[in-house]
C-alpha positions in Angstrom: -39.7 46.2 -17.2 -37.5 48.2 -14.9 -36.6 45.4 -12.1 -34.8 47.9 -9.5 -36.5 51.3 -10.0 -35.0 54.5 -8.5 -37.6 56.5 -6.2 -40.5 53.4 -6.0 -42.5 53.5 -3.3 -43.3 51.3 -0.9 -46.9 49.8 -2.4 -45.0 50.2 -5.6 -42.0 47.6 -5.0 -44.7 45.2 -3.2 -46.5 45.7 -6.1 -43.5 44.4 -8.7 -43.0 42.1 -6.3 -45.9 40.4 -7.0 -45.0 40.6 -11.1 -41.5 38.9 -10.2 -43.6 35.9 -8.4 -46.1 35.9 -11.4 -42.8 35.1 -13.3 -41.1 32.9 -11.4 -40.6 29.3 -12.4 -40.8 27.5 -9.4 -40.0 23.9 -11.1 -36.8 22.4 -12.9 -36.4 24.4 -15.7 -32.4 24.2 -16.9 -29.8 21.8 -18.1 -27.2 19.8 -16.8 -25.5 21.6 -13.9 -21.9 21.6 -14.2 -20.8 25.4 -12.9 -22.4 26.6 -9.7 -22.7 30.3 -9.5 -22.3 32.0 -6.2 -22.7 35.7 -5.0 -22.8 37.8 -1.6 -22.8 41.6 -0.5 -21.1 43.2 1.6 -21.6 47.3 2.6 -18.7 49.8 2.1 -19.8 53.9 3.3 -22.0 53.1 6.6 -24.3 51.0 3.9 -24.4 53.7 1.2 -23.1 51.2 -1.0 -23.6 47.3 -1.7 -20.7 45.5 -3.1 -21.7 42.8 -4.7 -19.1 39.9 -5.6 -19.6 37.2 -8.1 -18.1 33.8 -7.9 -18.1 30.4 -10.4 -17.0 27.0 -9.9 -16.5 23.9 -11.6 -15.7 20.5 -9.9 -15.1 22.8 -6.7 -12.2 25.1 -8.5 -12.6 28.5 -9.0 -13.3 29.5 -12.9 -14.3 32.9 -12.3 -14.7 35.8 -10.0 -16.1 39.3 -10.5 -17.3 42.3 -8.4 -19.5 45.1 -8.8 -21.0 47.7 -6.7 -24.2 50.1 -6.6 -25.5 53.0 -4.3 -28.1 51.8 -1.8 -31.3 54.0 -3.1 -33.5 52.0 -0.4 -33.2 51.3 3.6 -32.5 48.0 4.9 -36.3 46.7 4.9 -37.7 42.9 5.4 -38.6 41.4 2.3 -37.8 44.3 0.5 -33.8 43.4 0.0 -33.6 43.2 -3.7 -34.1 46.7 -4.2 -31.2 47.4 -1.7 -29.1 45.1 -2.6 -30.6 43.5 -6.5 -28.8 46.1 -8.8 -25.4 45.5 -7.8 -25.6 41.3 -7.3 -27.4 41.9 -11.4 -24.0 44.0 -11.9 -21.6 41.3 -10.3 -23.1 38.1 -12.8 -23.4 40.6 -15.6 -19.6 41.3 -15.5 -18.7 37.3 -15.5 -17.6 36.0 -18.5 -18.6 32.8 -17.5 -22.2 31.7 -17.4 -23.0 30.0 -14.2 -25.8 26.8 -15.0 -27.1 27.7 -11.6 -26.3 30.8 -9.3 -26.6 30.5 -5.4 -27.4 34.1 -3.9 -27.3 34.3 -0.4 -30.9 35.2 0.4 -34.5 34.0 0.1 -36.2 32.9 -3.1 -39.4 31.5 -2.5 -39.6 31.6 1.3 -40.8 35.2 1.3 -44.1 36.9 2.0 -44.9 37.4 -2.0 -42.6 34.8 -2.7 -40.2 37.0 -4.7 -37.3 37.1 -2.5 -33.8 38.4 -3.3 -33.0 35.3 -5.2 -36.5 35.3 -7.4 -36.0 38.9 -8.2 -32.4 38.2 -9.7 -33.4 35.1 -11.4 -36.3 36.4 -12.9 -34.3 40.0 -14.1 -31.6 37.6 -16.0 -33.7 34.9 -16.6 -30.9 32.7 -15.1 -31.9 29.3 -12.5 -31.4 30.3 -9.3 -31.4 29.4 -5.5 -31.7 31.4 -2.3 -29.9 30.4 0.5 -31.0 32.4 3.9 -29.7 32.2 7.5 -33.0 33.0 8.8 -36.4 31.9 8.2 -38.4 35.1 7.0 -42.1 33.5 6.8 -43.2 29.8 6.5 -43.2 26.7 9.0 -41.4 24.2 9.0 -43.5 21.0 9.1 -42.0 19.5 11.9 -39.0 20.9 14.7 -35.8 22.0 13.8 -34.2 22.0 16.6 -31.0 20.2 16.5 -31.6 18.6 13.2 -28.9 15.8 12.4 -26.3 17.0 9.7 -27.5 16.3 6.0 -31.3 16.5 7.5 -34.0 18.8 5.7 -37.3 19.5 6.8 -40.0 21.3 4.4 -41.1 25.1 5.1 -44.3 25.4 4.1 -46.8 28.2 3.6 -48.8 29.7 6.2 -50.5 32.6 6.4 -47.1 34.9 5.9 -46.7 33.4 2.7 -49.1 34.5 -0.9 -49.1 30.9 -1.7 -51.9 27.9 -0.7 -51.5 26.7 2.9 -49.0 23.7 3.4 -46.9 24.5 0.0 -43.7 23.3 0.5 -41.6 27.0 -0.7 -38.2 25.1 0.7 -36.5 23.4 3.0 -34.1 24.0 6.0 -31.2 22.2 6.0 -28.9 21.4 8.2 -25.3 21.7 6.4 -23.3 21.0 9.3 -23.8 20.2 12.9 -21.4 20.0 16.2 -21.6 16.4 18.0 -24.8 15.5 20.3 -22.8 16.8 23.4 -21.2 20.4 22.5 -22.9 23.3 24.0 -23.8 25.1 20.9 -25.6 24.4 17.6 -25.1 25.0 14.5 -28.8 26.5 12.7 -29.9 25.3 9.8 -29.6 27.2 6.1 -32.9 28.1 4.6 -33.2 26.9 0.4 -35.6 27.6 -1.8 -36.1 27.9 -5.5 -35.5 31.4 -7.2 -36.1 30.8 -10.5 -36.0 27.6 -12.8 -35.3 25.6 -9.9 -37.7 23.3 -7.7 -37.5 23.1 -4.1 -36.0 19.7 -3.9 -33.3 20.1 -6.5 -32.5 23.7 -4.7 -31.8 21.7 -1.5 -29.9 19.0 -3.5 -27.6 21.6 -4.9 -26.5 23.0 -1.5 -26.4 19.9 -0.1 -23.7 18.6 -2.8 -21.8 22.2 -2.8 -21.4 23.1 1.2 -18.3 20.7 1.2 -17.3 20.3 5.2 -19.1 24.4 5.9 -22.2 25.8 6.6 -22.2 27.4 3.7 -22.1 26.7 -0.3 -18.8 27.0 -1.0 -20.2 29.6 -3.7 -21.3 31.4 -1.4 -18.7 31.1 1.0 -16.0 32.2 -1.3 -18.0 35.1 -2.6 -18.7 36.5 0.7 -14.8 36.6 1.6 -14.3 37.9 -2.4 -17.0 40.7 -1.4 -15.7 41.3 1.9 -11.9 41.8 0.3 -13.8 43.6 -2.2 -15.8 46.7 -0.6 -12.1 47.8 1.5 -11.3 49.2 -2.5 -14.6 51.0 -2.9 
């Protein structure tokens, strides 16, 4: 199965897209987690090209970090990501030495239209547990207001009729990873987690909750978007 195919069409990636949700294990499906994978992208070229970088830790130290980086064959396109930005992030992991137990990808997982967001493609391509981690919330509802959520809170996005799933399936949560005091003027919004591959929905959430460390983000994530950042000034 060619995962990120050159030329596809439109119907055609919507069409693998429902394959990679077919696929998808959307319940606990791995072993003890002791590394936590990371990766982010960055664009070098006017978005020509997608830098993907890699980054593992253990215990919150860094055990390993790789880049990689692929020619964008496909526009920017909502809920079509992975095949702008999939080949390089598959590129990034497959240069680690190190085998993350669980890889954070900043991007959706479930919480996407065919439920084969950028984190469910990836997982499902190395077969390795993974977790999307969004800053916006693509499609779902949240089943009750998030609006100034407490840090530490979650509240469960559910399908609706944006979503190929049954109505009211919890595809993730938004969390709320940190959060100013009652009286600044600003909020901070809430991350959106959900299961890529191997992972449930509730143990997705637990795993960002117990890696953001004091950010918003993961620190996975955090550390592989400045690594990717660093990165795509070389390319």
């Amino acid at each position: 199965m060619e995962f990120f195919p050159d030329g596809a069409s439109r119907d055609e990636m919507v069409a693998l897209q429902h394959e990679i949700a077919d696929r998808a294990v959307f319940d606990d499906d791995h072993g003890s987690v002791e590394t936590v994978g990371g990766v982010d992208q960055a664009f070098a070229d006017d978005g020509d090209v997608a830098m993907s970088a890699a980054v593992v830790l253990e215990g919150g130290d860094t055990v390993e970090t790789a880049t990689a980086h692929s020619e964008t064959h496909v526009p920017y396109i909502p809920g079509l990501l992975a095949f702008r930005e999939g080949r390089a992030v598959v590129a990034s992991l497959n240069a680690l030495e190190t085998t993350p137990d669980i890889v954070l990808v900043d991007g959706s997982g479930r919480i996407h239209p065919r439920q084969a967001g950028l984190a469910a493609h990836v997982g499902v391509a190395l077969d390795v547990p993974t977790v999307g981690v969004a800053k916006s919330l693509l499609c779902g509802k949240p089943r009750r207001s998030i609006e100034r959520l407490e840090e530490g809170e979650r509240v469960a996005i559910v399908a609706d009729d944006g979503v190929d799933a049954s109505k009211d399936t919890t595809v993730g949560y938004a969390y709320q990873s940190k959060q100013y005091s009652e009286d600044a003027a600003t909020t901070v919004n809430p991350l959106y987690v959900s299961p890529g591959h191997r992972v449930s929905a509730e143990t997705a959430v637990d795993i960002v909750e117990n890696t953001c460390d004091g950010y918003k983000l993961p620190e996975p994530v955090r550390r592989a978007d400045a690594l990717a950042d660093e990165a795509k000034q070389e390319v």
